[in-house]
Rosetta silent file (secondary structure, phi, psi, omega in degrees, C-alpha in Angstrom):
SEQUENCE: XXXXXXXXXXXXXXXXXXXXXXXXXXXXXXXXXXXXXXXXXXXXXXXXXXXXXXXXXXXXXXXXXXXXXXXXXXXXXXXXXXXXXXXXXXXXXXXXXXXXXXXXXXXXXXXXXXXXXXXXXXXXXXXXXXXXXXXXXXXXXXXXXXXXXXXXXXXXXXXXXXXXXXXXXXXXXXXXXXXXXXXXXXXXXXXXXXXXXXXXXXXXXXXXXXXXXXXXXXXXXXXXXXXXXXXXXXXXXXXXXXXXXXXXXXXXXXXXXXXXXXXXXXXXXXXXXXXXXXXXXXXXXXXXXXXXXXXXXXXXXXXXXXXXXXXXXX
SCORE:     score description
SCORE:     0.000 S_00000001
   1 L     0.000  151.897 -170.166  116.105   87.873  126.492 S_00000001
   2 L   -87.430  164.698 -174.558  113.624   86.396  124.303 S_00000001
   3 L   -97.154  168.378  167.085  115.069   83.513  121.917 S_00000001
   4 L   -83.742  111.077 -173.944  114.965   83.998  118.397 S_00000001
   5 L   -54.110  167.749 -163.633  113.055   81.702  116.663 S_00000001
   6 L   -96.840  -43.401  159.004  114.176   78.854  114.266 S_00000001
   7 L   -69.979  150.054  156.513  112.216   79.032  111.072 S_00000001
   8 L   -39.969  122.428  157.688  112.585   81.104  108.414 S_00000001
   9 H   -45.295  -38.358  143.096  110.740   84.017  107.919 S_00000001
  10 H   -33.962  -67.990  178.626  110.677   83.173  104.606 S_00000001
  11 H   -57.792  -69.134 -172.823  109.256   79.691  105.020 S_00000001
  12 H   -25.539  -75.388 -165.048  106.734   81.371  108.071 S_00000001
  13 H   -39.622  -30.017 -158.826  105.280   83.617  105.066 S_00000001
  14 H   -92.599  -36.095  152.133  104.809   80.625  102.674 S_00000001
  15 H   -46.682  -34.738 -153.184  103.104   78.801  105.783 S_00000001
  16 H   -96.555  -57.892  166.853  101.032   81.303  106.223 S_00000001
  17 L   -86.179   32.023  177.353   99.353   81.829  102.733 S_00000001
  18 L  -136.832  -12.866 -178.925   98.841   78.259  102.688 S_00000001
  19 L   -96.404  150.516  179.778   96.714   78.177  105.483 S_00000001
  20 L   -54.359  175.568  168.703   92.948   79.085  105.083 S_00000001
  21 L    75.260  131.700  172.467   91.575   82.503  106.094 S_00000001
  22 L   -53.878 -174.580  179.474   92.820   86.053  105.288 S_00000001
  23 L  -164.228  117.379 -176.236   95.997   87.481  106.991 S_00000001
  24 E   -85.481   98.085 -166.607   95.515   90.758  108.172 S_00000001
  25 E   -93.402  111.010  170.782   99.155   92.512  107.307 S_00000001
  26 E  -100.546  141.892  163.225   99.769   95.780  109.372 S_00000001
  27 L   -58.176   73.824 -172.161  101.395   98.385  107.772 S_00000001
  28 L   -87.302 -177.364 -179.545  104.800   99.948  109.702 S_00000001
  29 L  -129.727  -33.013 -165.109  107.109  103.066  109.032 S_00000001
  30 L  -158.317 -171.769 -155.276  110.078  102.134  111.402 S_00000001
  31 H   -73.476  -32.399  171.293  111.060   99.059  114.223 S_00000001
  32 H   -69.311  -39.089  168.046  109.063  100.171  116.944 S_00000001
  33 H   -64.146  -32.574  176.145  105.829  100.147  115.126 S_00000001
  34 H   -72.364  -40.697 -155.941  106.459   96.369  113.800 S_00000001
  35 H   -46.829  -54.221  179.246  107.644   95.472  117.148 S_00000001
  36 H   -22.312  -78.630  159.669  104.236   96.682  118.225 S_00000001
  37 H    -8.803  -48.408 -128.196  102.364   94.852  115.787 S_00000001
  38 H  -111.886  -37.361  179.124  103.918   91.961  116.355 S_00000001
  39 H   -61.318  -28.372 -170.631  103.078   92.005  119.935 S_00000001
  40 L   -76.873  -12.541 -177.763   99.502   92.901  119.451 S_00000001
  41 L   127.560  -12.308  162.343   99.226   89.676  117.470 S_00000001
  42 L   -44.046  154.657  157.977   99.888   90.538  113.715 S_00000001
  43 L  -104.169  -26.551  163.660  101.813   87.850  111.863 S_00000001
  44 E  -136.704 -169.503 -170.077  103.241   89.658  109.136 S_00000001
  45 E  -161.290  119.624 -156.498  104.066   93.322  108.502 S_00000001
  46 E  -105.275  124.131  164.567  104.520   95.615  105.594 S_00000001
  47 E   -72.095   93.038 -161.107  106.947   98.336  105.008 S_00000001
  48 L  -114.012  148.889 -177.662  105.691  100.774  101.883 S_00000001
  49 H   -51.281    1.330 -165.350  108.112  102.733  100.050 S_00000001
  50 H  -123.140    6.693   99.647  106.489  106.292  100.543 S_00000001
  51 H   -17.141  -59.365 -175.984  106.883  105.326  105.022 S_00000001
  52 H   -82.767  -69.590  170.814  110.375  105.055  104.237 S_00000001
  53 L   -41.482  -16.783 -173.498  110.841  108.249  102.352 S_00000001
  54 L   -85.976  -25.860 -159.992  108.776  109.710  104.123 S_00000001
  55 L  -110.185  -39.447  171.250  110.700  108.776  107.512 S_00000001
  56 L   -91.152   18.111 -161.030  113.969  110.257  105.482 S_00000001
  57 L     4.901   67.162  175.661  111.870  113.509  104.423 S_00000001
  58 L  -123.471  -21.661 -171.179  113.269  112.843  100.939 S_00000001
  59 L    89.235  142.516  159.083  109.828  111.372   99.555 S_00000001
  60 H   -37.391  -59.134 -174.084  109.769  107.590   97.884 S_00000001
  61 H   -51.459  -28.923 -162.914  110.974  108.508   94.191 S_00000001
  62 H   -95.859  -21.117 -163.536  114.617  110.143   96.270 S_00000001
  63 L   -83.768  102.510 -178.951  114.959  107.120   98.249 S_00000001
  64 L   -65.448  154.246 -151.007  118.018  104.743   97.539 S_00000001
  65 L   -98.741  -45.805  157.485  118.014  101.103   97.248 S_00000001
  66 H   -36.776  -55.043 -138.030  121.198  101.398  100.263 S_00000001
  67 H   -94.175   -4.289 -170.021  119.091  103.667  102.310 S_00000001
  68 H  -101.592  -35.616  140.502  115.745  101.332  101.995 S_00000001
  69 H    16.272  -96.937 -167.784  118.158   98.307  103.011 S_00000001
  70 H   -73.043  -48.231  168.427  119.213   99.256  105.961 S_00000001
  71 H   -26.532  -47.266 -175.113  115.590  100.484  106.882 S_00000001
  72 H   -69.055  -44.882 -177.798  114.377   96.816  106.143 S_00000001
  73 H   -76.014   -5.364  179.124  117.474   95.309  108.341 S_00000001
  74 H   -84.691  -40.107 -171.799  116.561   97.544  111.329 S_00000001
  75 H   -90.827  -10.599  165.832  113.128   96.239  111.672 S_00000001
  76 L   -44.857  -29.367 -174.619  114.025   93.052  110.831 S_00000001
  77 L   -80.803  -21.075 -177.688  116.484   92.688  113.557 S_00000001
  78 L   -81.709  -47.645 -133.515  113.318   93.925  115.943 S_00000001
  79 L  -140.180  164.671 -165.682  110.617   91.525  115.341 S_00000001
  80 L  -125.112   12.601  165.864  110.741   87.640  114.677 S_00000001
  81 L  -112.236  169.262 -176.557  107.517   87.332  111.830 S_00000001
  82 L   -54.314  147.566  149.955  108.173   88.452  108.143 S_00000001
  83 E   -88.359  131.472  156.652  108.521   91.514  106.756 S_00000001
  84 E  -117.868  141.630 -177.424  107.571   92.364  103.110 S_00000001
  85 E  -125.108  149.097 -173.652  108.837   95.582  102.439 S_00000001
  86 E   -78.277  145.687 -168.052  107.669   97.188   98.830 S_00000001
  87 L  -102.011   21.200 -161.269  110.970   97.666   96.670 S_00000001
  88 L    22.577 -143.164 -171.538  109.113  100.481   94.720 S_00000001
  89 L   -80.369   23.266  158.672  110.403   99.662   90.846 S_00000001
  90 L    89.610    3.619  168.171  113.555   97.432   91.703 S_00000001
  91 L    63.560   23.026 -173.912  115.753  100.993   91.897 S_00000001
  92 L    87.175 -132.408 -173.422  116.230   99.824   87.797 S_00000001
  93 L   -66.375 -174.540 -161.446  117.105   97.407   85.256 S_00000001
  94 H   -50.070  -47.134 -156.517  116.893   93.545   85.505 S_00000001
  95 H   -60.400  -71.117 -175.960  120.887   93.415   87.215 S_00000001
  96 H   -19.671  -52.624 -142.647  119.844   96.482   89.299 S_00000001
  97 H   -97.325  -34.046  155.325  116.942   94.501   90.621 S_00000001
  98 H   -44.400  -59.554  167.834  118.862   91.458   91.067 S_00000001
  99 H   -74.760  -37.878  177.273  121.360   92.886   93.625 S_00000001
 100 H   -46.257  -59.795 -168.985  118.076   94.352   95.216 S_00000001
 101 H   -61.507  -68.418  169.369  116.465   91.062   95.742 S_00000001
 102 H   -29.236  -69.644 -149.394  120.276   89.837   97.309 S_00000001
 103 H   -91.528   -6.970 -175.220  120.697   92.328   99.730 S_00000001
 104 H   -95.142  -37.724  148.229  117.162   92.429  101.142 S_00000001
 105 H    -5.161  -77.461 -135.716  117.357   88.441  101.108 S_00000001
 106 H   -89.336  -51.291 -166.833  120.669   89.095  102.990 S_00000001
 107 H   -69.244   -4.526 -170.965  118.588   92.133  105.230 S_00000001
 108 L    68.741   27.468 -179.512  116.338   89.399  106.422 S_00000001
 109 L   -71.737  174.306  171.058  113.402   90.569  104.363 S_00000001
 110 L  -113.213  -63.086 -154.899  110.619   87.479  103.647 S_00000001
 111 E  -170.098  136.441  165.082  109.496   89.428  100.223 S_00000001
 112 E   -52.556  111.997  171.734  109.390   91.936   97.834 S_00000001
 113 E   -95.375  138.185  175.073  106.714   93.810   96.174 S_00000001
 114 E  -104.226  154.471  177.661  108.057   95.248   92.377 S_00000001
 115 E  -132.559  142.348  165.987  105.488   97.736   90.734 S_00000001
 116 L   -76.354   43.864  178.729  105.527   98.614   87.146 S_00000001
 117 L  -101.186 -172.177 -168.842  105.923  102.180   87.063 S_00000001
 118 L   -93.494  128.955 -178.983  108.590  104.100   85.214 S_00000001
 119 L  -100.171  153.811  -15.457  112.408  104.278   86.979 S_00000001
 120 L   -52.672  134.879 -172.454  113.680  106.725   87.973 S_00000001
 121 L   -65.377  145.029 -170.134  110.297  106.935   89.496 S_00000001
 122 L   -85.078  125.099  174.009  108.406  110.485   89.101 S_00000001
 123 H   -46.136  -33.766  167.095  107.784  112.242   92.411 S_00000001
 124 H   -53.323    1.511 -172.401  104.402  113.194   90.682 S_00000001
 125 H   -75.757  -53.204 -168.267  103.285  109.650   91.717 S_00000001
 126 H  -118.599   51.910  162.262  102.284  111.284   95.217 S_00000001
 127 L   -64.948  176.438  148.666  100.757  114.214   93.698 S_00000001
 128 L  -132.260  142.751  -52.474   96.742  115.193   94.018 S_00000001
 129 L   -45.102  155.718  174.446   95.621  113.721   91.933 S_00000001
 130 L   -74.093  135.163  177.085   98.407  111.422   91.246 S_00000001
 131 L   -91.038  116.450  146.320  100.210  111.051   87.567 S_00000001
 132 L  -123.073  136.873  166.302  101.793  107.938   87.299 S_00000001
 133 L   -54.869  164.897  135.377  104.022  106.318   83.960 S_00000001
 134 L  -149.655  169.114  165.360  104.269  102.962   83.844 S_00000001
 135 L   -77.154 -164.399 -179.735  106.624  100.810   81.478 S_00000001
 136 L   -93.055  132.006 -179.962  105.499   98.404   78.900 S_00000001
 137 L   -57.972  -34.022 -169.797  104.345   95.330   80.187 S_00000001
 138 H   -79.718   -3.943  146.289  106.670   93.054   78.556 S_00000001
 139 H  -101.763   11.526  165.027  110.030   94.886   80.241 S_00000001
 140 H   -79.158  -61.784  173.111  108.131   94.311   83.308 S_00000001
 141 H   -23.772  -65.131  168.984  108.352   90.824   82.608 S_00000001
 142 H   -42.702  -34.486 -170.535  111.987   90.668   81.894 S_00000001
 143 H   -60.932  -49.285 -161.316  112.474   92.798   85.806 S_00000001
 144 H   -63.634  -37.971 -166.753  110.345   90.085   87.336 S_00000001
 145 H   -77.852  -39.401  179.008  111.990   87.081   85.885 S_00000001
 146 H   -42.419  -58.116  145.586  115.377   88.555   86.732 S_00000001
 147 H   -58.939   -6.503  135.371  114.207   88.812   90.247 S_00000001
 148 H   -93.832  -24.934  142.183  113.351   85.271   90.537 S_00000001
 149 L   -91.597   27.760  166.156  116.308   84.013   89.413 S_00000001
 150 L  -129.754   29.879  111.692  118.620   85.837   91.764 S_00000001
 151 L   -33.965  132.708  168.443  116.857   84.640   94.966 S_00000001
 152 L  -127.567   17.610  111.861  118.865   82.437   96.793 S_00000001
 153 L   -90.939  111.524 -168.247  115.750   81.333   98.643 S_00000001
 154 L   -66.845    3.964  175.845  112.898   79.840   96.472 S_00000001
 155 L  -105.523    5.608  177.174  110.681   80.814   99.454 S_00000001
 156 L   -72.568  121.769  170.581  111.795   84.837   99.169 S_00000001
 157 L   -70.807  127.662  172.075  108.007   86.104   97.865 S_00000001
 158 E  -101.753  116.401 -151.951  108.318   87.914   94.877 S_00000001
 159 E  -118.630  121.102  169.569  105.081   90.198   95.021 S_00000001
 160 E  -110.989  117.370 -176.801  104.102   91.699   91.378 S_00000001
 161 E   -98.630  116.950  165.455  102.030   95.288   91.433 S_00000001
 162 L   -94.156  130.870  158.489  100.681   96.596   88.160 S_00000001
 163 L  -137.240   52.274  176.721   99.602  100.213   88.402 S_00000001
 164 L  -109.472   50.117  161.454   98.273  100.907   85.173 S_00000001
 165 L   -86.544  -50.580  166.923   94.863  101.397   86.182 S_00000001
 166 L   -68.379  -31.142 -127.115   95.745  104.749   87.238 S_00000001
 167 L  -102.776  170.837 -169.197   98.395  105.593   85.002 S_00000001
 168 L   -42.490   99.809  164.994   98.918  108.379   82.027 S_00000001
 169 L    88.194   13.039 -147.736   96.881  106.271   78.887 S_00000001
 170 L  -118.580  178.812  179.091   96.347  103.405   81.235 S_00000001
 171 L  -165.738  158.576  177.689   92.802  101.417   82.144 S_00000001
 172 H   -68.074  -29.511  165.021   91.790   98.838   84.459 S_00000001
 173 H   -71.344    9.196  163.562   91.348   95.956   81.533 S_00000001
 174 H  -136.294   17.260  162.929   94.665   96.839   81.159 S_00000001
 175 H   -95.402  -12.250  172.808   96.099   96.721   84.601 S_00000001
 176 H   -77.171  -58.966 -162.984   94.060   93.191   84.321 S_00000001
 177 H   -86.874    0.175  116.956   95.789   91.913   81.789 S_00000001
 178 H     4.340  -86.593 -167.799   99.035   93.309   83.029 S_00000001
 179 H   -73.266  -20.578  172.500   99.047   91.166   86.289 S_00000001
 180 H   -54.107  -84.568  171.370   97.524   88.185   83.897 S_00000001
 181 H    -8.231  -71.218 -159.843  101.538   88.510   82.471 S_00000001
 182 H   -66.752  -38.476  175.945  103.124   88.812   85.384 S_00000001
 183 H   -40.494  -56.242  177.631  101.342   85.785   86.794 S_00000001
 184 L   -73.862   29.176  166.530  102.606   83.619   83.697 S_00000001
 185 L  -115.842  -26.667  131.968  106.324   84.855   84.522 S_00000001
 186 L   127.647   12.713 -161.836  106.097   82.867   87.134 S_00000001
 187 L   -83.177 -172.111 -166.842  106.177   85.767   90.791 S_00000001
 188 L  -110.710   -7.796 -175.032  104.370   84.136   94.145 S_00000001
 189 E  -168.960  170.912 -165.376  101.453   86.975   94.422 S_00000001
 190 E  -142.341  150.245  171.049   99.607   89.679   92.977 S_00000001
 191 E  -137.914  151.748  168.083   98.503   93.143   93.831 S_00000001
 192 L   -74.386 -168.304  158.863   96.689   95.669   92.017 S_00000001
 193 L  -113.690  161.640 -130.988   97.847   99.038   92.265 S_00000001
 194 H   -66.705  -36.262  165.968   96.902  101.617   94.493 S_00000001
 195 H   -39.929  -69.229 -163.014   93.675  103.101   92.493 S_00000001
 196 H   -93.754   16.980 -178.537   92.253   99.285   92.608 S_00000001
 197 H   -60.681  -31.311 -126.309   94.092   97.995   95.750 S_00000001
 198 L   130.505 -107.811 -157.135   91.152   98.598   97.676 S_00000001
 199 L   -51.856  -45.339 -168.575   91.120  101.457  100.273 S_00000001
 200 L   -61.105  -39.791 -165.216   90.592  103.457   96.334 S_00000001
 201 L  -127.069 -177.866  173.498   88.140  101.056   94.401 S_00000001
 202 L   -84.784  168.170  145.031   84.632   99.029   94.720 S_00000001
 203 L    -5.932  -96.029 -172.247   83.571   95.891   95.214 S_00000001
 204 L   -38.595  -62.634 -169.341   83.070   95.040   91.527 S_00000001
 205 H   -58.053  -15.557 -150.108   86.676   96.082   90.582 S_00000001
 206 H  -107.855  -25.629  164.472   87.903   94.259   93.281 S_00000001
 207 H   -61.562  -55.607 -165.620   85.673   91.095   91.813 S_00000001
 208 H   -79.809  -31.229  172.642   86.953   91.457   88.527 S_00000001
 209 H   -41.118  -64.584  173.202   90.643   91.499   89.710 S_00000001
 210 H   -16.867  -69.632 -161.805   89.548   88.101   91.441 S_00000001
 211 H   -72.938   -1.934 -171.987   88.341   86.581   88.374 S_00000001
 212 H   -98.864  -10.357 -170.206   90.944   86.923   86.152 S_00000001
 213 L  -129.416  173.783 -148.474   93.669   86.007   88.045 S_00000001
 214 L  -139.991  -47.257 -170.774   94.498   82.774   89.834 S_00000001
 215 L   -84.803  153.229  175.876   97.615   83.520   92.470 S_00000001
 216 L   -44.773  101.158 -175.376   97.095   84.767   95.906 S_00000001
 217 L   -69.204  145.717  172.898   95.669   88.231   95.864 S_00000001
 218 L  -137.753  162.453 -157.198   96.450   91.113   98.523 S_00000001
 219 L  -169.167  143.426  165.300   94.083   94.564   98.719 S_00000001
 220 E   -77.635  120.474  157.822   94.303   97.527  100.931 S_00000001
 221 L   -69.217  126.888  157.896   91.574   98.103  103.534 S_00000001
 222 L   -18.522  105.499  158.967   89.313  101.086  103.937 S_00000001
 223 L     4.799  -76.883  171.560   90.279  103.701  105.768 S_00000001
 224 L  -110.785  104.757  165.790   87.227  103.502  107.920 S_00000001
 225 L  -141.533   70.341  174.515   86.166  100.137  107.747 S_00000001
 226 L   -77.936  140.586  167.513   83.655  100.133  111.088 S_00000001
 227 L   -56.852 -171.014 -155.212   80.872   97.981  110.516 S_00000001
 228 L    24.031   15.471 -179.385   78.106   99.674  108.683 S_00000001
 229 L   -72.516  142.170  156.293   80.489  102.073  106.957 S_00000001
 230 L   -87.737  150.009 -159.269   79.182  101.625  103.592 S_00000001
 231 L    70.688  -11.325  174.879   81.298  100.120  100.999 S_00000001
 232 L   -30.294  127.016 -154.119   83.907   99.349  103.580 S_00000001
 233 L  -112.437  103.940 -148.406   86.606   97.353  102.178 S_00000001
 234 L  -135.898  171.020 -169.095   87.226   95.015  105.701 S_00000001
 235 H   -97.021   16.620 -171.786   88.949   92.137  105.931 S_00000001
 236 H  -103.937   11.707  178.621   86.197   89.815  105.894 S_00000001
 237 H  -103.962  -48.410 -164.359   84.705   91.540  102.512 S_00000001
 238 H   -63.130  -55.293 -175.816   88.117   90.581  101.236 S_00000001
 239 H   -45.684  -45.712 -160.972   87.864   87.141  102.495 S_00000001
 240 H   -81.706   -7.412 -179.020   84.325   86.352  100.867 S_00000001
 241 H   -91.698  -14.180  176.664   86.135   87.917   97.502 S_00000001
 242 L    67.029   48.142  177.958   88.773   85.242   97.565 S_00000001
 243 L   -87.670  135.747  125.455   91.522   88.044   98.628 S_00000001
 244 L   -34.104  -53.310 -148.540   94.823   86.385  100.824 S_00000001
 245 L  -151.054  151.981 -155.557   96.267   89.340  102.502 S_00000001
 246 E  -160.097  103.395 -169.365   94.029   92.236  103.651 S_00000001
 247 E  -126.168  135.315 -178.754   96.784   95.291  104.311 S_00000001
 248 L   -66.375  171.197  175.663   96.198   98.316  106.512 S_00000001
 249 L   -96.810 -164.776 -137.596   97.439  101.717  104.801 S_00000001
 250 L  -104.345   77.351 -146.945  100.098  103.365  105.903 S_00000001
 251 H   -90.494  -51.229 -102.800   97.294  104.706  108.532 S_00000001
 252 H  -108.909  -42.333  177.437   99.712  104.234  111.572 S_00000001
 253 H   -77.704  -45.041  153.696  102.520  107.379  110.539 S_00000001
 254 H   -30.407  -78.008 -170.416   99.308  109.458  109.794 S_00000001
 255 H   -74.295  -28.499  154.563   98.034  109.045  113.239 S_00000001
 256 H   -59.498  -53.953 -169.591  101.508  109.566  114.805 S_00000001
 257 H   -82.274  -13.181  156.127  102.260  112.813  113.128 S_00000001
 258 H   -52.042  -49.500 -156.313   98.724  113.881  113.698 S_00000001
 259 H   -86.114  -47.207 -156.656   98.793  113.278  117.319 S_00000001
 260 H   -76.338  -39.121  178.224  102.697  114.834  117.448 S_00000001
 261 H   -64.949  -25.014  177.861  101.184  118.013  115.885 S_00000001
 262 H   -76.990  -31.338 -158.982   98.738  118.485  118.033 S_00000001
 263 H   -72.196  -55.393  174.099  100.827  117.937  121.159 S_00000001
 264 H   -33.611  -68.825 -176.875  103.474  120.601  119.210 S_00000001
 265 H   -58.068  -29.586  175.055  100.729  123.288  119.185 S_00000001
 266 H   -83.665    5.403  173.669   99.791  122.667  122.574 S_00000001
 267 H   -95.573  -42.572  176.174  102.791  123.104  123.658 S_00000001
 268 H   -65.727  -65.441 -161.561  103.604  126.168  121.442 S_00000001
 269 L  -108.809   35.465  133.003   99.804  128.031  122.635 S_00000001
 270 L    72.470   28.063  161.612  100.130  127.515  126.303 S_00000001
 271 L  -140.727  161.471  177.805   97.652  125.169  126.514 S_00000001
 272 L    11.077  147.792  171.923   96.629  121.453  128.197 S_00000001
 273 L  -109.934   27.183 -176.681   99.192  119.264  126.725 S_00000001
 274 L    66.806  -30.478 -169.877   96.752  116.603  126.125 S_00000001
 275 L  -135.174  142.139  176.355   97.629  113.832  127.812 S_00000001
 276 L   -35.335  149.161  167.905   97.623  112.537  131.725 S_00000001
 277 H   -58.204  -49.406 -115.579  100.867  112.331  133.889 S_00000001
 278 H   -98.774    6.120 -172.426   99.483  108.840  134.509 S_00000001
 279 H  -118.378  -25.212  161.894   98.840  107.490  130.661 S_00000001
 280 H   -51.164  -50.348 -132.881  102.518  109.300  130.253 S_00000001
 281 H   -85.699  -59.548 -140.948  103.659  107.146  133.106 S_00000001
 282 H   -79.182  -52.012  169.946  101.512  103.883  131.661 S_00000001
 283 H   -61.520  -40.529  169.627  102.945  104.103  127.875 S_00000001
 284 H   -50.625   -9.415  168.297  105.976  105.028  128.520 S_00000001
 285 H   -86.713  -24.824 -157.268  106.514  101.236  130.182 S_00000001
 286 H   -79.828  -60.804 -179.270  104.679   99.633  127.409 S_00000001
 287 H   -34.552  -43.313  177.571  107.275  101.492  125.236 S_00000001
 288 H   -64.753  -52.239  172.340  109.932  100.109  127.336 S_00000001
 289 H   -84.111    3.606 -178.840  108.495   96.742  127.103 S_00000001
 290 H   -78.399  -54.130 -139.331  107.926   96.507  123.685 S_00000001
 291 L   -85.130   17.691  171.823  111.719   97.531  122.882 S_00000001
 292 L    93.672    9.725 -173.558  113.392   94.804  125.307 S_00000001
 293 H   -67.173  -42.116 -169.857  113.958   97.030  128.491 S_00000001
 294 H   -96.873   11.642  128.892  113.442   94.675  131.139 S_00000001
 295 H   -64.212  -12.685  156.325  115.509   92.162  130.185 S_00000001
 296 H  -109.031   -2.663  154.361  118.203   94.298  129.940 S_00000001
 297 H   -69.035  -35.372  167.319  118.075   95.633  133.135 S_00000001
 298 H   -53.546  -51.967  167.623  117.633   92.623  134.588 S_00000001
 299 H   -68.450  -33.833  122.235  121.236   91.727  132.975 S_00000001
 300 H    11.063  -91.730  146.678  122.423   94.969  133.977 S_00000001
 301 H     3.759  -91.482 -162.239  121.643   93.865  137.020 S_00000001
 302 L   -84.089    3.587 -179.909  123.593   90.374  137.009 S_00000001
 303 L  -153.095   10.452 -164.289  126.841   91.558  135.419 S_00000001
 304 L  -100.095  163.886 -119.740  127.036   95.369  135.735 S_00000001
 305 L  -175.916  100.114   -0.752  129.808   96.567  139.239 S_00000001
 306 L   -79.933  142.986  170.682  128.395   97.626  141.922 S_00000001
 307 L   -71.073  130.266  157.228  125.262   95.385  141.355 S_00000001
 308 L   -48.407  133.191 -173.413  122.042   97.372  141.415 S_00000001
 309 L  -130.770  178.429 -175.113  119.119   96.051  143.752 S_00000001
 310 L   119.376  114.430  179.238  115.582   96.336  143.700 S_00000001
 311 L   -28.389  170.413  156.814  112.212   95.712  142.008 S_00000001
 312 L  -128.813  118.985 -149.269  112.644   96.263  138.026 S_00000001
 313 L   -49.975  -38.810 -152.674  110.018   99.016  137.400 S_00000001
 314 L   -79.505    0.000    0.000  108.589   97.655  133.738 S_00000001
């Protein structure tokens, strides 16, 4: 079994943004995908609320503050670098938000992102195009400070998301001065929201976001960010922008249920089922070796009556 390492996750994160160079944050939906990650070489890994609803086919907005919990403590329990998982709008007022911050603290989260939209959150959020509320900045303020004092690690990241660029009356000089606030409240990072995150906006917006703000920025990569794509929002366009954290979307369930649909039809219409016995044969170990298999066969093995002999296939 592998050992579990000795720092915090917490601390790891705060190491981590302290060191030069972006940090490339993959995006997961459930334990197997961070494990994955984590193997391929990621260092930290992001959880976004509309993955987890999405995983409960309830949608983000339907999604309990219990039920995102235990989501957070599953993958946590998988993988040994942080997790930030986004906490959509703190599930409600400052107390609400308080016990949030506690139990994912307790769930082995490293940090939180809070967004300023309006709780109960509207399901019209993941509309085309999307409507989103938000509150008034200055009862954002009140959520956020409330959430930094009921950490019971100063190194749990409190992540602040404005997403009144997009929203109903809303503008980007005022999703600027928005995160300007939250910054002087006193949170450990800043994000735009999802219009100016990135994958969504230009350059220039992505510039002015820079200049106005001071704390360690994070931004969503391009879709397609190949070299020569134009406009590609990569993470080394992030880097030269004087971005921190340079996070895939949540590209990764998208290409799983794509791929599962296809396999579904070809299975349904009689035809090729796409893939080799032998790349069956060859993932299916990787799978196995991601999730811990051959160590517990190996113990198996050593304690299980009648002992088992024998290579151990993985």
């Amino acid at each position: 079994m592998s050992q579990k390492v000795t720092e915090k996750t917490t601390t790891m994160l705060r190491r981590q943004l302290a060191e030069k160079g972006i940090i490339v944050e993959a995006s997961c939906y459930n334990p197997l995908t961070a494990k994955l990650a984590e193997r391929l070489g990621f260092r930290q890994v992001w959880v976004a609320g509309w993955g987890i609803g999405a995983q409960f086919c309830y949608t983000e907005p339907l999604t309990t503050m219990t039920e995102y919990v235990y989501f957070a403590k599953m993958i946590t329990d998988a993988i040994q670098i942080p997790l930030i998982v986004d906490a959509s709008t703190g599930f409600g007022d400052p107390i609400y938000i308080q016990r949030a911050v506690r139990e994912f603290e307790k769930a082995g989260v490293a940090g939180i992102t809070l967004e300023d939209q309006l709780y109960p959150k509207r399901v019209q959020y993941h509309a085309r195009p999307q409507v989103k509320y938000v509150i008034p900045a200055e009862e954002m303020v009140v959520k956020l400070k409330a959430a930094l004092r009921a950490r019971t690690d100063n190194d749990f990241m409190i992540v602040a998301r404005s997403d009144a660029d997009g929203a109903v009356g809303g503008s980007l000089e005022e999703m600027i001065r928005r995160l300007q606030m939250y910054e002087e409240a006193g949170v450990d990072m800043l994000r735009a929201g999802v219009s100016a995150a990135g994958a969504h906006s230009g350059i220039e917006t992505l510039k002015k976001i820079r200049a106005a703000t001071h704390l360690p920025l994070e931004a969503t990569l391009s879709k397609d960010i190949r070299p020569g794509v134009r406009g590609a929002i990569t993470p080394k366009v992030l880097e030269e922008l004087g971005y921190k954290v340079a996070r895939t979307t949540m590209m990764s369930i998208v290409v799983e249920y794509l791929a599962a649909k296809e396999f579904f039809l070809n299975v349904l219409n009689d035809r090729p089922l796409g893939i080799t016995e032998e790349a069956f044969n060859r993932t299916t170990g990787e799978i196995l070796e991601t999730i811990g298999m051959p160590a517990l066969i190996e113990e198996e093995m050593k304690t299980t009556k009648p002992p088992y002999t024998g290579r151990i296939p993985y």
